[in-house]
LUMBA-647235 format. One record per residue (C-alpha): residue number from 1; x, y, z. Coordinates in Angstrom, 1 decimal, m for minus. Layout:
N
+-----+--------+--------+--------+
: num :      X :      Y :      Z :
+-----+--------+--------+--------+
: NUM :      X :      Y :      Z :
...
+-----+--------+--------+--------+
//
This chain:
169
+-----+--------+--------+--------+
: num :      X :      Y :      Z :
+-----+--------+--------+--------+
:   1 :   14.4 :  m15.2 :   13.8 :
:   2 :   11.7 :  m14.6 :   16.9 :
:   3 :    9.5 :  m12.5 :   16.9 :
:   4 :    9.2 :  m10.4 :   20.4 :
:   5 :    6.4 :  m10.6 :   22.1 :
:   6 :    7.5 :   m7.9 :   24.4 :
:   7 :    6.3 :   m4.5 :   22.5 :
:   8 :    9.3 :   m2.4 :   23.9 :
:   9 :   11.8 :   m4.8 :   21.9 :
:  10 :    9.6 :   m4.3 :   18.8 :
:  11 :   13.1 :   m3.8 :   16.9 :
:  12 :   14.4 :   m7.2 :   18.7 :
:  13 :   16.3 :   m9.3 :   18.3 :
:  14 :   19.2 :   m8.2 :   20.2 :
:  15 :   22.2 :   m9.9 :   21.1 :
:  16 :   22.6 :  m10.7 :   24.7 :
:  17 :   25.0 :   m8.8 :   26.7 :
:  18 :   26.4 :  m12.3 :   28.5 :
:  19 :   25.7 :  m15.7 :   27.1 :
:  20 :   26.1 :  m19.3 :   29.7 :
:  21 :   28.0 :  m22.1 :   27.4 :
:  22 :   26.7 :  m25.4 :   28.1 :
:  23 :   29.5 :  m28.2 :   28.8 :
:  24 :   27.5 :  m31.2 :   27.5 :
:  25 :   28.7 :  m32.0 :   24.1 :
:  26 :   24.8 :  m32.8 :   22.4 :
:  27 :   23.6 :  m29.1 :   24.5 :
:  28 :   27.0 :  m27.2 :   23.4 :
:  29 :   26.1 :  m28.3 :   19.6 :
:  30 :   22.8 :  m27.3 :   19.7 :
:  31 :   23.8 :  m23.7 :   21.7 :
:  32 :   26.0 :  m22.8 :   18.6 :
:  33 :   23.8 :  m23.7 :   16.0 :
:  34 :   21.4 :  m21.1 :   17.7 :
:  35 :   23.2 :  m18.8 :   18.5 :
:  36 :   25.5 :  m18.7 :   15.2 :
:  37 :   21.9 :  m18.2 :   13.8 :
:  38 :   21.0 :  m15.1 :   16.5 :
:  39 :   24.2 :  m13.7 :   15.0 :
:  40 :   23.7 :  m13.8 :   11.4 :
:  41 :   19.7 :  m12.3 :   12.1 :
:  42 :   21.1 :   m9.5 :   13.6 :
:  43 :   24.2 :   m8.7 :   11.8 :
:  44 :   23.1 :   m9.4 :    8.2 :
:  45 :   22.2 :   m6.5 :    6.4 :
:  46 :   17.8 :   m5.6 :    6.8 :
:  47 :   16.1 :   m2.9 :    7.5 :
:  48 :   13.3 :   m3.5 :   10.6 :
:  49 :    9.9 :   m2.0 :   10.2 :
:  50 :    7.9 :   m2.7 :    7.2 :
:  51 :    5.7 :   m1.1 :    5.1 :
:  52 :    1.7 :   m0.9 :    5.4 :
:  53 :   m0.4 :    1.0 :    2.7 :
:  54 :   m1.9 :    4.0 :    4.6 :
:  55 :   m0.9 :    3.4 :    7.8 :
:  56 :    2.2 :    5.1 :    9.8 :
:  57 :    4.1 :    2.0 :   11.5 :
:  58 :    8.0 :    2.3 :   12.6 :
:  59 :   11.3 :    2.1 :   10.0 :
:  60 :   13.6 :    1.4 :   12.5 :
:  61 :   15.5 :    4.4 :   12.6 :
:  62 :   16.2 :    6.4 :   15.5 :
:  63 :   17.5 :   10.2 :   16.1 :
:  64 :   19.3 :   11.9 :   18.6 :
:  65 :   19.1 :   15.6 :   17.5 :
:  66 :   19.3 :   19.1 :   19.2 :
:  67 :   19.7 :   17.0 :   22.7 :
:  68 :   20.8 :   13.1 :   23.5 :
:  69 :   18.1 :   13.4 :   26.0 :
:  70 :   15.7 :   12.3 :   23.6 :
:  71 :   15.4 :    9.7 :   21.5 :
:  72 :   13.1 :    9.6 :   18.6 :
:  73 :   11.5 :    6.9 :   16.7 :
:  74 :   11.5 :    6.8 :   13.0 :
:  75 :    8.4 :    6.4 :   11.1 :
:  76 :    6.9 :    5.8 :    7.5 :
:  77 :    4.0 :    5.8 :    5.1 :
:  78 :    3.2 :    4.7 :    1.9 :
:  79 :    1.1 :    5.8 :   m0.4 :
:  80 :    0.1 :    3.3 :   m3.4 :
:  81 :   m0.3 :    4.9 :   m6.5 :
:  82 :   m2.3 :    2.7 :   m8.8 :
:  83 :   m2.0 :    4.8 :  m12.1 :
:  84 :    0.0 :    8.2 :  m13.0 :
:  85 :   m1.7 :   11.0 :  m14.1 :
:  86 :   m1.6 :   11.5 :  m17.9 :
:  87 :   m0.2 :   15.0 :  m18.7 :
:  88 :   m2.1 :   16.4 :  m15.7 :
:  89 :   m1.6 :   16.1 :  m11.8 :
:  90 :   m3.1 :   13.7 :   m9.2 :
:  91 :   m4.4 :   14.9 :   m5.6 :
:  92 :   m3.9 :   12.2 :   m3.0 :
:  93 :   m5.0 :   12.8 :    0.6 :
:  94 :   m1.9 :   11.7 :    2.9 :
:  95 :   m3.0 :    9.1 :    5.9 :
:  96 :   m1.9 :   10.7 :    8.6 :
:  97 :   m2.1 :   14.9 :    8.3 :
:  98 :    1.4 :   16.7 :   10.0 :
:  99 :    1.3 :   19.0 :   12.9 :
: 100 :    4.3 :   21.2 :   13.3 :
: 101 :    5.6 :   18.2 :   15.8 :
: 102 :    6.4 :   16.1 :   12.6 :
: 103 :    9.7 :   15.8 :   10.9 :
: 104 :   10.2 :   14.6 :    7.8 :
: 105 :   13.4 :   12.9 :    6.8 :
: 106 :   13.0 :   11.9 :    3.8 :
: 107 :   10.2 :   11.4 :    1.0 :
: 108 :   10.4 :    9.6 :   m2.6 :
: 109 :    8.7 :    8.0 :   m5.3 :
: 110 :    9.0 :    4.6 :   m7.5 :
: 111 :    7.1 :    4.2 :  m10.7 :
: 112 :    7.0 :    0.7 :  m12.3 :
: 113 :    5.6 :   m0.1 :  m16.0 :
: 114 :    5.6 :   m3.8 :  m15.9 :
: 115 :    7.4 :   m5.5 :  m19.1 :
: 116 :    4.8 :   m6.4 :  m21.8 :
: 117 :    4.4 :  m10.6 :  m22.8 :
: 118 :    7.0 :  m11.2 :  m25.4 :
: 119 :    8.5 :   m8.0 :  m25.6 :
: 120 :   11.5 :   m7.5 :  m24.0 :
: 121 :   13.3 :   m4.4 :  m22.9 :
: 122 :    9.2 :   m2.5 :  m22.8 :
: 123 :    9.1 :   m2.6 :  m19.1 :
: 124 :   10.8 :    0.7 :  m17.2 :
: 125 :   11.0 :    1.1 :  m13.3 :
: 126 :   12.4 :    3.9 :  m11.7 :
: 127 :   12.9 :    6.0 :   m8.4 :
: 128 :   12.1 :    9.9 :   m8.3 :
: 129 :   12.7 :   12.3 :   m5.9 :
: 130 :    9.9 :   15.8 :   m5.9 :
: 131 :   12.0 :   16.9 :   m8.7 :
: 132 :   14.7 :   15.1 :  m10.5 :
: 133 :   12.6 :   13.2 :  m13.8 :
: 134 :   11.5 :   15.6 :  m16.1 :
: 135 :    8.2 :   13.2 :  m16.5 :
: 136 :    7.2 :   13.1 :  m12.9 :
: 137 :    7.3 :   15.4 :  m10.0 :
: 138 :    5.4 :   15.7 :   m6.7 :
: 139 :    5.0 :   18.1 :   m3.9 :
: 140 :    4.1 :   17.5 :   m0.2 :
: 141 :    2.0 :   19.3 :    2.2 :
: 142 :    0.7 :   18.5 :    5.7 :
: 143 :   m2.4 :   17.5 :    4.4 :
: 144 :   m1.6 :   16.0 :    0.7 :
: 145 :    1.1 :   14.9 :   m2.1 :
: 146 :    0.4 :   16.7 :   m5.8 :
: 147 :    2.1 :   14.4 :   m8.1 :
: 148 :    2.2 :   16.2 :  m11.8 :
: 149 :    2.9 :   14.6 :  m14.8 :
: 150 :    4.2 :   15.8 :  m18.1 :
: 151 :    4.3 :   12.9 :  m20.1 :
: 152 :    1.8 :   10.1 :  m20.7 :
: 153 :    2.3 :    8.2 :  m17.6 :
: 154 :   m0.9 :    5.9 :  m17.6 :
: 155 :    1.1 :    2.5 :  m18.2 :
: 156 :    3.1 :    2.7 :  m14.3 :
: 157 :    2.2 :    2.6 :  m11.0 :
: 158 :    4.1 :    3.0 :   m8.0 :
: 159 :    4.7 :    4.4 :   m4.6 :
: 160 :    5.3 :    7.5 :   m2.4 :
: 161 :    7.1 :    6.7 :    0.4 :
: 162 :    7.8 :    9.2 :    3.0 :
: 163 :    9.9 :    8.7 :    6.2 :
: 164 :    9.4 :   10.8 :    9.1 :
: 165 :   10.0 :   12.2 :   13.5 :
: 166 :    6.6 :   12.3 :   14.6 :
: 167 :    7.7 :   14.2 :   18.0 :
: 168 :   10.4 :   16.1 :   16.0 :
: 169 :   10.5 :   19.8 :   18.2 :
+-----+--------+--------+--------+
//
């Protein structure tokens, strides 16, 4: 797969509206070995964006909402969570603080506690949502995420992931 260099393709590749077959045998083998591999880059299943650590960068989704005259870019954050709070809750400052022209679509949590050496079944790894674990919860404002533990939560680290409409009104 290319990577554009034009940035208003940033979610490129696209497949061309019209493709020109070559009639030369070596040129027409060559075409469909491309373009059999433009197809499966575009059609397989991904998800375009990616994620950066404090930084807001596109997911690749797009919304329509309220009017089709609009289109609006989908974007997301993560914030890296290098231990859990024991019993107690954990202030992190988001990257990017929301106005009342951001949207947020969607925001959740992993937690990982990596498997010890020679003990199976001791590593765990899990998603959360702000409520939904009884060990873990979080809550999100414009400026931070409280995460609040009840449990001894040392042992994991993790994520907060938060997927947003910058221009959302």
């Amino acid at each position: 797969m290319t990577i554009p260099v034009n940035p208003i393709e940033i979610f490129s590749p696209f497949l061309p509206s019209t493709y020109n077959i070559p009639e030369e045998d070596d040129r027409l083998k060559e075409y469909l070995g491309s373009t059999f591999s433009d197809f499966s880059d575009v059609v397989n299943d991904k998800v375009i964006g990616m994620f950066v650590e404090n930084f807001d960068n596109f997911n690749g989704h797009k919304f329509f909402y309220d009017t089709t005259k609009k289109l609006r870019n989908g974007y997301r954050f993560l914030l890296r969570i290098l231990s859990f709070p024991n019993t107690s809750t954990l202030v992190i400052t988001l990257p990017t603080p929301f106005t009342q022209q951001f949207v947020v679509s969607q925001v959740w949590g992993s937690a990982s506690k990596p498997p010890l050496t020679g003990i199976p079944r001791s590593g765990e790894y899990f998603s959360f949502y702000s409520e939904g674990n009884s060990r873990i919860t979080f809550i999100m404002t414009e400026l931070d995420v409280t995460i609040t533990t009840t449990a001894d939560m040392t042992a994991y680290s993790g994520f907060i992931i938060c997927d947003y409409i910058r221009d959302g009104i």
